[in-house]
TIGU-993270 format. One record per atom (N, C-alpha, C): atom name; x, y, z. Coordinates in nm, 4 decimals, decimal comma. Each point is the difference from the previous one (the first is absolute). Layout:
N
<site><site>CA</site><xx>X</xx><yy>Y</yy><zz>Z</zz></site>
...
This chain:
76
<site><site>N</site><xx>9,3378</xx><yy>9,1932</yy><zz>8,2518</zz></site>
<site><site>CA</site><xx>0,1339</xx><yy>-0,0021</yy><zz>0,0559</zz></site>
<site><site>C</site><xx>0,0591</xx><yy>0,1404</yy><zz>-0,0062</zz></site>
<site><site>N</site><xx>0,0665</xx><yy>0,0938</yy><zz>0,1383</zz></site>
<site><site>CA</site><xx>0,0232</xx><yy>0,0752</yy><zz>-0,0195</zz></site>
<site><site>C</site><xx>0,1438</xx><yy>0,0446</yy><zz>-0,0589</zz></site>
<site><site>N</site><xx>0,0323</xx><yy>0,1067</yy><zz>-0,0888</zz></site>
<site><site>CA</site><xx>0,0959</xx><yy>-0,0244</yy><zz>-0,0931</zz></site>
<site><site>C</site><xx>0,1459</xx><yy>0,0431</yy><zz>0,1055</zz></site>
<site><site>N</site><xx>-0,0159</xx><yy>0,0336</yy><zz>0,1251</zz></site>
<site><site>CA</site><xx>0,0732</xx><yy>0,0052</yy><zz>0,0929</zz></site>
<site><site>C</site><xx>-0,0184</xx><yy>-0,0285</yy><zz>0,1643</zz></site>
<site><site>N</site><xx>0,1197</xx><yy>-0,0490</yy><zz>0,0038</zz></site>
<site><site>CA</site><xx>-0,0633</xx><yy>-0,0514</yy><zz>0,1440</zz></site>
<site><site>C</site><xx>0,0601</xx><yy>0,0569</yy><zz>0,0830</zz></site>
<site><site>N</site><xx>-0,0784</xx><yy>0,0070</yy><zz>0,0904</zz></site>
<site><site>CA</site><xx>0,0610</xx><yy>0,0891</yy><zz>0,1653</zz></site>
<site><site>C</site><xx>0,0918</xx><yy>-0,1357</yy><zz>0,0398</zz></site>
<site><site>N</site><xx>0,1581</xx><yy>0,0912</yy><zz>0,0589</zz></site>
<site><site>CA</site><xx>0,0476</xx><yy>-0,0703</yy><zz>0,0784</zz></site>
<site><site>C</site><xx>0,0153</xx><yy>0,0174</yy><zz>0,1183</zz></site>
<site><site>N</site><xx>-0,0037</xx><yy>-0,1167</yy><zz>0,0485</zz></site>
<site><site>CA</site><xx>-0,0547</xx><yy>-0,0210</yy><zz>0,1544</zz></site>
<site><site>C</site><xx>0,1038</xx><yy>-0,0035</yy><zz>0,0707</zz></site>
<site><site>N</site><xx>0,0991</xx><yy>-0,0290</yy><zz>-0,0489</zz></site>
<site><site>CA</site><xx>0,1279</xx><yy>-0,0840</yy><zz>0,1139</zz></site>
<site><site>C</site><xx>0,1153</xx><yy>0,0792</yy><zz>-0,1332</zz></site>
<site><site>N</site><xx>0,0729</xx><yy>0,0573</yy><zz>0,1038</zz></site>
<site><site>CA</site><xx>0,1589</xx><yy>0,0586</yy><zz>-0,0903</zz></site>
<site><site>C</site><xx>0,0757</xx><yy>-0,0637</yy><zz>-0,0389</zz></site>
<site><site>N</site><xx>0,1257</xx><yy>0,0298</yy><zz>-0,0816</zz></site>
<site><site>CA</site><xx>0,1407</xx><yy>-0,0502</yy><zz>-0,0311</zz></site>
<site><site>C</site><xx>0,0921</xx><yy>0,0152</yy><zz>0,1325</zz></site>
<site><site>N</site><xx>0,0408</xx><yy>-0,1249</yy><zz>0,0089</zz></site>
<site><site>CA</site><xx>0,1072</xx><yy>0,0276</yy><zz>0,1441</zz></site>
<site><site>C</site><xx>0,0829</xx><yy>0,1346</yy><zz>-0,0468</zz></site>
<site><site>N</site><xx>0,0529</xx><yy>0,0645</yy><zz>0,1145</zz></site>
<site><site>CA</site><xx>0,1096</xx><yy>0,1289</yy><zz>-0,0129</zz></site>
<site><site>C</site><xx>-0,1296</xx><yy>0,1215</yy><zz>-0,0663</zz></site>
<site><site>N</site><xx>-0,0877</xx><yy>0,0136</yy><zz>-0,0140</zz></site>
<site><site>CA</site><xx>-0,1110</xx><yy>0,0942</yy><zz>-0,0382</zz></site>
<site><site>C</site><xx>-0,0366</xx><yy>0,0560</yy><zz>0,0782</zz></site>
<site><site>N</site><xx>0,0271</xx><yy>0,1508</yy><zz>0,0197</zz></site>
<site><site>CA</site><xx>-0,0723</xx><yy>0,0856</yy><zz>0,0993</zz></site>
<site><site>C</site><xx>-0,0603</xx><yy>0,0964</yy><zz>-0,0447</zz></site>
<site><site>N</site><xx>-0,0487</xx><yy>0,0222</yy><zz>0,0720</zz></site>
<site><site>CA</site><xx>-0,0825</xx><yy>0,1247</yy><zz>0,0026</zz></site>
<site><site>C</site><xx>-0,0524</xx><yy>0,0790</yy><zz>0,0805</zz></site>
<site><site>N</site><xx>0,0051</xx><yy>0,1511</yy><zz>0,0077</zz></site>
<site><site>CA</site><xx>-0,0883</xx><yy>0,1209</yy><zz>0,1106</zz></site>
<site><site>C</site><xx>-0,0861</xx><yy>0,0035</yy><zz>0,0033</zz></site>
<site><site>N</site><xx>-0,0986</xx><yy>-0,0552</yy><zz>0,0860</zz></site>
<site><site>CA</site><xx>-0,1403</xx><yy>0,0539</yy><zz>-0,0332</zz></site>
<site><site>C</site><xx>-0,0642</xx><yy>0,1034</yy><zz>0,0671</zz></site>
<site><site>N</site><xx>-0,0401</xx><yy>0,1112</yy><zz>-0,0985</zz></site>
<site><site>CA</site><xx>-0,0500</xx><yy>0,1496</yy><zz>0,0724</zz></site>
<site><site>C</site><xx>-0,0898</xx><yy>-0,0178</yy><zz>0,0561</zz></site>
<site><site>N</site><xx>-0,0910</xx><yy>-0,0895</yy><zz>-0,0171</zz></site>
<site><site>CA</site><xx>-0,1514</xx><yy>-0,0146</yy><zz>0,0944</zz></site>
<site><site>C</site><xx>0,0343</xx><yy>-0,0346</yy><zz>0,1664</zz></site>
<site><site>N</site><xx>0,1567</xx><yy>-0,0566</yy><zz>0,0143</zz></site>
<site><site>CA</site><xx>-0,0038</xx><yy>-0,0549</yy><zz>0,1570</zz></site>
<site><site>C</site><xx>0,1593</xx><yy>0,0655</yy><zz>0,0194</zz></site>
<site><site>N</site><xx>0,0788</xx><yy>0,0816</yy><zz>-0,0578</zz></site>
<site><site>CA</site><xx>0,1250</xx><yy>-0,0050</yy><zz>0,0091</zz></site>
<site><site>C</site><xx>0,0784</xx><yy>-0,0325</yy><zz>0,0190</zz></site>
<site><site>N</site><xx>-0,0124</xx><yy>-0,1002</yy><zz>-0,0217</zz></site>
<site><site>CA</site><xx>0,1397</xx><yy>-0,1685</yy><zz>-0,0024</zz></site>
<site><site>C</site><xx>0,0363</xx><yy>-0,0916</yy><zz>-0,1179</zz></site>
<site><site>N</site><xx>0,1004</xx><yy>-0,0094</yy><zz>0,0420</zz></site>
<site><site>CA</site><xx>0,0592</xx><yy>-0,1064</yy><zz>-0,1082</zz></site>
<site><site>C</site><xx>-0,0726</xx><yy>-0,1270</yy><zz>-0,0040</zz></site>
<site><site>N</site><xx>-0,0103</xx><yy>-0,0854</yy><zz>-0,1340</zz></site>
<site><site>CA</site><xx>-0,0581</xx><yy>-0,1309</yy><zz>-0,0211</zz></site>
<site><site>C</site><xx>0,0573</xx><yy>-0,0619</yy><zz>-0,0059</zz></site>
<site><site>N</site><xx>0,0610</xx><yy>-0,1601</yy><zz>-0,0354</zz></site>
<site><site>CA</site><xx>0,0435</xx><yy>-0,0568</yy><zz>-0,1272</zz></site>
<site><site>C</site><xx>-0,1355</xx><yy>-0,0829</yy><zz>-0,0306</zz></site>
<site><site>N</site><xx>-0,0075</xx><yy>0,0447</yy><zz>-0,1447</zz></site>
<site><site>CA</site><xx>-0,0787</xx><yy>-0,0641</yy><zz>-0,1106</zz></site>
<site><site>C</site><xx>-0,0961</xx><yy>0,1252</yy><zz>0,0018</zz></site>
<site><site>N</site><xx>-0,1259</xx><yy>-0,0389</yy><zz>-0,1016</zz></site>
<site><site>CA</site><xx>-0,1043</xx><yy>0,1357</yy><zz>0,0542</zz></site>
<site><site>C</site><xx>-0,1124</xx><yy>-0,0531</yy><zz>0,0344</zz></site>
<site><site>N</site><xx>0,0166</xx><yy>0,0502</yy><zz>0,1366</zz></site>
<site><site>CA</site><xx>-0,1406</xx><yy>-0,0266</yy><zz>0,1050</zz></site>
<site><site>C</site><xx>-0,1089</xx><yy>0,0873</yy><zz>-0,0338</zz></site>
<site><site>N</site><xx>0,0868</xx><yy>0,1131</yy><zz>-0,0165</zz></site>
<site><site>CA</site><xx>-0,1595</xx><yy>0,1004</yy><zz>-0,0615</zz></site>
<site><site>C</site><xx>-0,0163</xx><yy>0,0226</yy><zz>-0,1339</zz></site>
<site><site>N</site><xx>-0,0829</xx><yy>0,1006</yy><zz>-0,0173</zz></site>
<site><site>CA</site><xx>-0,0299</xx><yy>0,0235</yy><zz>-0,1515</zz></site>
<site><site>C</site><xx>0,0812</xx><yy>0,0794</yy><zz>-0,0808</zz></site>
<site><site>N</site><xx>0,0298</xx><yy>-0,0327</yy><zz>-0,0827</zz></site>
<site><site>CA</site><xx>0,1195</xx><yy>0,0569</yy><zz>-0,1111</zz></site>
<site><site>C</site><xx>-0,0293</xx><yy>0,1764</yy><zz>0,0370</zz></site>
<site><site>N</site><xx>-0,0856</xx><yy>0,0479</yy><zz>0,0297</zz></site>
<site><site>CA</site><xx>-0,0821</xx><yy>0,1729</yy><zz>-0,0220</zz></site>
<site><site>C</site><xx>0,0860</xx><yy>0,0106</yy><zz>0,1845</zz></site>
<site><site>N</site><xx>-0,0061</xx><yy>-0,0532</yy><zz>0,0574</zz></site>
<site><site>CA</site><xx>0,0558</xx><yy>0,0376</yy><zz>0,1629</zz></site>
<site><site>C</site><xx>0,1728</xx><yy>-0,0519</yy><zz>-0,0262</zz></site>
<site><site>N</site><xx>0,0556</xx><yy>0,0067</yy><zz>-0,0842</zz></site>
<site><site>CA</site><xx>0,1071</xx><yy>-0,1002</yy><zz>0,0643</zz></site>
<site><site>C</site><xx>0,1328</xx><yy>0,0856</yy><zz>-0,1266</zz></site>
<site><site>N</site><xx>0,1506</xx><yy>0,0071</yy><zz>0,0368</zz></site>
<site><site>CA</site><xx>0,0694</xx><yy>0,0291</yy><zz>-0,0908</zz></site>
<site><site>C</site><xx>0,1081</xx><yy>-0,1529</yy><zz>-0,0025</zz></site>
<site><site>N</site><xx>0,0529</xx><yy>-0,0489</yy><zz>-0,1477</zz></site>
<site><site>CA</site><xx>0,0825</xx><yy>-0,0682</yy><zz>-0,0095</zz></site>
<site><site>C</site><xx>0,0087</xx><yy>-0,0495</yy><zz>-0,0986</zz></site>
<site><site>N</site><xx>0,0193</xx><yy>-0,1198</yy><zz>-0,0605</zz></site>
<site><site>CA</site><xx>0,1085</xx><yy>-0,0969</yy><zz>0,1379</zz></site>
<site><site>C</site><xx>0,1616</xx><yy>0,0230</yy><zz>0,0127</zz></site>
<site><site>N</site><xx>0,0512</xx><yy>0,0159</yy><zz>0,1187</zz></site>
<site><site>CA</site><xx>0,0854</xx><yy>0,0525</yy><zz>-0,0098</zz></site>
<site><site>C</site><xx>0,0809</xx><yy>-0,1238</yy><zz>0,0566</zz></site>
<site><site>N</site><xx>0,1494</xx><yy>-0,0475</yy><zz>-0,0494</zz></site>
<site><site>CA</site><xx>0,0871</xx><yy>-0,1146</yy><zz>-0,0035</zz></site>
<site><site>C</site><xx>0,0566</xx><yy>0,0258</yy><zz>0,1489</zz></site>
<site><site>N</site><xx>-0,0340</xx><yy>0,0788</yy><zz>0,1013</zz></site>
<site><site>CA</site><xx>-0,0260</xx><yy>-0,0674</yy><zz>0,1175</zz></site>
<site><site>C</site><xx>-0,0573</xx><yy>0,0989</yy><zz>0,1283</zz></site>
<site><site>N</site><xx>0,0062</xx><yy>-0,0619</yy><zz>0,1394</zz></site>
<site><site>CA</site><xx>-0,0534</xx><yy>0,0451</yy><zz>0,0543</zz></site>
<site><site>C</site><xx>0,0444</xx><yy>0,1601</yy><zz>0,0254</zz></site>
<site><site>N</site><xx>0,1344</xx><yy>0,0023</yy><zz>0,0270</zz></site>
<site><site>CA</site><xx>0,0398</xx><yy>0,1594</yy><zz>-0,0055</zz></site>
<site><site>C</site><xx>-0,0385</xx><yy>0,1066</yy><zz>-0,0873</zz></site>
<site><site>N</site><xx>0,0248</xx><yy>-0,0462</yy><zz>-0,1621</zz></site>
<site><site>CA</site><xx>-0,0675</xx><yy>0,0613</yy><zz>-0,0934</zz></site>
<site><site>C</site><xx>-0,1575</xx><yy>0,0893</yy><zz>0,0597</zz></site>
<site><site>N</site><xx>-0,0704</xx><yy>-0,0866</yy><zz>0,0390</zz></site>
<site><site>CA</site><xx>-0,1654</xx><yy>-0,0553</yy><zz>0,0070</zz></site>
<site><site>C</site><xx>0,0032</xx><yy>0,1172</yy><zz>0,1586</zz></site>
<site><site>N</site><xx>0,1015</xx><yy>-0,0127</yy><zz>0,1015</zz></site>
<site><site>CA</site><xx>-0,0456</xx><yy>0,0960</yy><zz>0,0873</zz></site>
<site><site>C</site><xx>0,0702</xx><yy>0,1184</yy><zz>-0,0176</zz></site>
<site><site>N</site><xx>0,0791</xx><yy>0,0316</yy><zz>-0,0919</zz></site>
<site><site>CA</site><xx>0,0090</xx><yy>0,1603</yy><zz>-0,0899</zz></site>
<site><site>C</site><xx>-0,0652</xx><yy>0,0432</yy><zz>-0,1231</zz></site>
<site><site>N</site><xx>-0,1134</xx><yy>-0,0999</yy><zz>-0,0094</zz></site>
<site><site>CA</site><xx>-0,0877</xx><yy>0,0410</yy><zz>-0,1307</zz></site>
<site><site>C</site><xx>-0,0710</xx><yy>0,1456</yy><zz>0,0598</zz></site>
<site><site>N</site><xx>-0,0510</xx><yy>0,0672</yy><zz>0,0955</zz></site>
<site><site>CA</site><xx>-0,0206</xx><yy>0,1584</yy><zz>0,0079</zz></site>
<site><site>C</site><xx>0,0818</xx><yy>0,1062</yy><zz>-0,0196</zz></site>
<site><site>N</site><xx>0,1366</xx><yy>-0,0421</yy><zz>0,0613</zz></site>
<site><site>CA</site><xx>0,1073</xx><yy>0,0654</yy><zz>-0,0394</zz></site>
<site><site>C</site><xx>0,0706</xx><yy>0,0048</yy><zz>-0,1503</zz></site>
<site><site>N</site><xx>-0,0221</xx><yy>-0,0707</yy><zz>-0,0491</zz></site>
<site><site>CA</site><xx>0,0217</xx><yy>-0,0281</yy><zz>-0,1775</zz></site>
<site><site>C</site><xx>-0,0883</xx><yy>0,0725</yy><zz>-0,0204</zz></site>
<site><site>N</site><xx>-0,1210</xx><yy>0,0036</yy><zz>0,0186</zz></site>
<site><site>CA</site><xx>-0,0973</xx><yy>0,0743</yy><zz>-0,0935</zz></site>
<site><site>C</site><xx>-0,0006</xx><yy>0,1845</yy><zz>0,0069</zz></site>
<site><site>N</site><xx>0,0487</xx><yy>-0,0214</yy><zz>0,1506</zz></site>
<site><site>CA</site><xx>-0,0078</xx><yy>0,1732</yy><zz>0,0002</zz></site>
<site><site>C</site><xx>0,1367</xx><yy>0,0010</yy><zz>-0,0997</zz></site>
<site><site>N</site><xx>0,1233</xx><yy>-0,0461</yy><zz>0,0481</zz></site>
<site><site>CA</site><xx>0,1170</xx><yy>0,0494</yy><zz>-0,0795</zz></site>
<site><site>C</site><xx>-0,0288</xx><yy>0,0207</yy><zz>-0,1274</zz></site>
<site><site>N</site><xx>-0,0655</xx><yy>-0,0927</yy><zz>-0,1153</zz></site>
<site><site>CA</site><xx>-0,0434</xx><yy>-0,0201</yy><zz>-0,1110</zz></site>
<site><site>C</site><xx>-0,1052</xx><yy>0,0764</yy><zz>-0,0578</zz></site>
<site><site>N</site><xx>-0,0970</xx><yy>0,0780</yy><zz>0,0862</zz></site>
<site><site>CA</site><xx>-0,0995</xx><yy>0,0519</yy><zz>-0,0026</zz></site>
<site><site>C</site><xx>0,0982</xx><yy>0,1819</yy><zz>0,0261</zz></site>
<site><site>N</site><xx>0,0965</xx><yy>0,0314</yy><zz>0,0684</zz></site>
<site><site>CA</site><xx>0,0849</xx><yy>0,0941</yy><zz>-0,0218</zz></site>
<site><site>C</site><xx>0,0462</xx><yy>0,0646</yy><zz>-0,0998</zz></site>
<site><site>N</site><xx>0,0750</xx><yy>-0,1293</yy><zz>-0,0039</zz></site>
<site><site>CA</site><xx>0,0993</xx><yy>0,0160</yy><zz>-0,1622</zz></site>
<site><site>C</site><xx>-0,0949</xx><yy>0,0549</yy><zz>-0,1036</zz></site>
<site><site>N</site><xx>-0,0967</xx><yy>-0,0267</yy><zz>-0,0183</zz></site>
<site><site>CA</site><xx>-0,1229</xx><yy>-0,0392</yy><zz>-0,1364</zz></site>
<site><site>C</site><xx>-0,0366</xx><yy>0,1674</yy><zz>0,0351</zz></site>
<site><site>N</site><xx>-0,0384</xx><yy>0,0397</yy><zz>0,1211</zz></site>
<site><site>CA</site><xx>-0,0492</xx><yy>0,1314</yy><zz>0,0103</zz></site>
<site><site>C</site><xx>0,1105</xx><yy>0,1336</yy><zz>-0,0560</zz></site>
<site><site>N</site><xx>0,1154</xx><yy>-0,0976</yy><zz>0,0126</zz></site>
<site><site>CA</site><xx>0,1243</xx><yy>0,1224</yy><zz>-0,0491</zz></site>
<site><site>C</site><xx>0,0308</xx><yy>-0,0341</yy><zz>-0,0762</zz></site>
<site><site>N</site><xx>-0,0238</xx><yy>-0,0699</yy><zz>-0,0688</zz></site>
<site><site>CA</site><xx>0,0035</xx><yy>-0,0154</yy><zz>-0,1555</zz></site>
<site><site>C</site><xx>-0,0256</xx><yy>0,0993</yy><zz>-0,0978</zz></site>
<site><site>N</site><xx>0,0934</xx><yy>0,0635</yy><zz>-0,0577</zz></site>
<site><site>CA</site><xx>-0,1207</xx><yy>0,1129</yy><zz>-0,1635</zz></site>
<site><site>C</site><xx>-0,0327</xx><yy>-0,1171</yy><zz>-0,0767</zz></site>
<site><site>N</site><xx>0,0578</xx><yy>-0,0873</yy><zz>-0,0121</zz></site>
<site><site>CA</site><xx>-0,0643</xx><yy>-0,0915</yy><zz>-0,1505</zz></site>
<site><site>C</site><xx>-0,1335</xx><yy>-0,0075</yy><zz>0,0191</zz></site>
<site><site>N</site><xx>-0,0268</xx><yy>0,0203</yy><zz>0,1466</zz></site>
<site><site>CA</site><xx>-0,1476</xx><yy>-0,1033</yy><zz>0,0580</zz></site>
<site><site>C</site><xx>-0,0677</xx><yy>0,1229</yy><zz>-0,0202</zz></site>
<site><site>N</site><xx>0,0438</xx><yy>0,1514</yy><zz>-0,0213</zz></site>
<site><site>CA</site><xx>-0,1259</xx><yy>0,1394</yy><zz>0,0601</zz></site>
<site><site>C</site><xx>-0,0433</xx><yy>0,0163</yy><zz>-0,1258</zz></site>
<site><site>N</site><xx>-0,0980</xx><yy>0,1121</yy><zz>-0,0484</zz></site>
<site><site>CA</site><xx>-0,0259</xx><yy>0,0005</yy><zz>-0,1149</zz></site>
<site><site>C</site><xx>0,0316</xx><yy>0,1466</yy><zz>0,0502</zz></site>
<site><site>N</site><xx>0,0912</xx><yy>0,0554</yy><zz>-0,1460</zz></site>
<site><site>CA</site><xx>-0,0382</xx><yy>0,1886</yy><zz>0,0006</zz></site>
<site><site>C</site><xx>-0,0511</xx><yy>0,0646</yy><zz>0,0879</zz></site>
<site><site>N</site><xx>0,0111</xx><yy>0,0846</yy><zz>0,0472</zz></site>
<site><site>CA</site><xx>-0,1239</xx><yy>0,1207</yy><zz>0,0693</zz></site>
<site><site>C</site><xx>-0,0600</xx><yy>0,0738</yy><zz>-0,1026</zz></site>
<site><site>N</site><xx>-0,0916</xx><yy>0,0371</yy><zz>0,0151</zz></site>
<site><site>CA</site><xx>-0,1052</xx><yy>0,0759</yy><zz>-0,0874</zz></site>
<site><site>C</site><xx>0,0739</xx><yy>0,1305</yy><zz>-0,0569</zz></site>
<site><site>N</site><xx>0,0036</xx><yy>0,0596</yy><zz>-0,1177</zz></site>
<site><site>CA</site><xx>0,0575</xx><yy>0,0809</yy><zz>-0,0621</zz></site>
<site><site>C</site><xx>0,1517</xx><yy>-0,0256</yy><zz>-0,0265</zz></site>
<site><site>N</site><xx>0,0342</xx><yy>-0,1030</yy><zz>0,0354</zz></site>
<site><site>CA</site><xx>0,1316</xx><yy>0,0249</yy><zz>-0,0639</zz></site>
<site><site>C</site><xx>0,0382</xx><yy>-0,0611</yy><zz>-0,1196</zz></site>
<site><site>N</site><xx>0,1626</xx><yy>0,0298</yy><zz>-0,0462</zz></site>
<site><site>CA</site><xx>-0,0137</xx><yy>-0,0310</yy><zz>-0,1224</zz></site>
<site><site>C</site><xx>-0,0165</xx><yy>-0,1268</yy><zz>-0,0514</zz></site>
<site><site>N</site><xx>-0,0066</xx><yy>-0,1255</yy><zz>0,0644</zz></site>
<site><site>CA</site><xx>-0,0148</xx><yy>-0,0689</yy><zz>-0,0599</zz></site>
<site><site>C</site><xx>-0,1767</xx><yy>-0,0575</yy><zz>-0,0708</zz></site>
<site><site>N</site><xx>-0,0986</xx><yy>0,1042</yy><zz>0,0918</zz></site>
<site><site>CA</site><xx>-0,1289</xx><yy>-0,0309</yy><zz>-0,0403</zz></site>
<site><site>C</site><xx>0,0089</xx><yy>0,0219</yy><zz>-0,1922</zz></site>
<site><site>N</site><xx>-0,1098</xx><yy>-0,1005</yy><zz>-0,0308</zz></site>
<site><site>CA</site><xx>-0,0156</xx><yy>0,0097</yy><zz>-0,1590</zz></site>
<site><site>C</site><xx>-0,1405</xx><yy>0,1203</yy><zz>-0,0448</zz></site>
C-alpha cells in the first residue's frame, strides 16, 4: 500500500497554472512538477506568472537575500 496517494480529482474552488500547457485548471490535471498552486480561485490561478515575477523581484532586491561581496568587511 502506497504511503501516499496520487490525487486524481481536486477540491472544488482549487486551481491551478499549469506550465506544461499554460492554462489554468481546477483540480490538478497535471503533475505536481508542471503545475503552480492551488490557488482559492480562478483569477488568482491566471496571475500565478505575474505573482511569481513580482515575488521573484522583490527577493532579487532584497540585501537580506545577497550574501557580502568578496573582500568586504563583513567576510570572516
Amino acid at each position: 500500500m502506497p504511503l501516499f496517494k496520487r490525487r486524481t480529482v481536486g477540491k472544488p474552488g482549487e486551481w491551478f497554472y499549469c506550465l506544461e500547457h499554460k492554462k489554468v485548471e481546477e483540480g490538478p490535471d497535471c503533475p505536481g512538477k508542471d503545475r503552480m498552486g492551488p490557488y482559492s480561485s480562478r483569477k488568482e490561478a491566471t496571475q500565478a506568472m505575474e505573482t511569481a515575477r513580482e515575488r521573484n523581484a522583490e527577493w532579487e532586491n532584497d540585501p537580506r537575500w545577497h550574501d557580502a561581496p568578496a573582500g568586504s568587511p563583513d567576510d570572516d
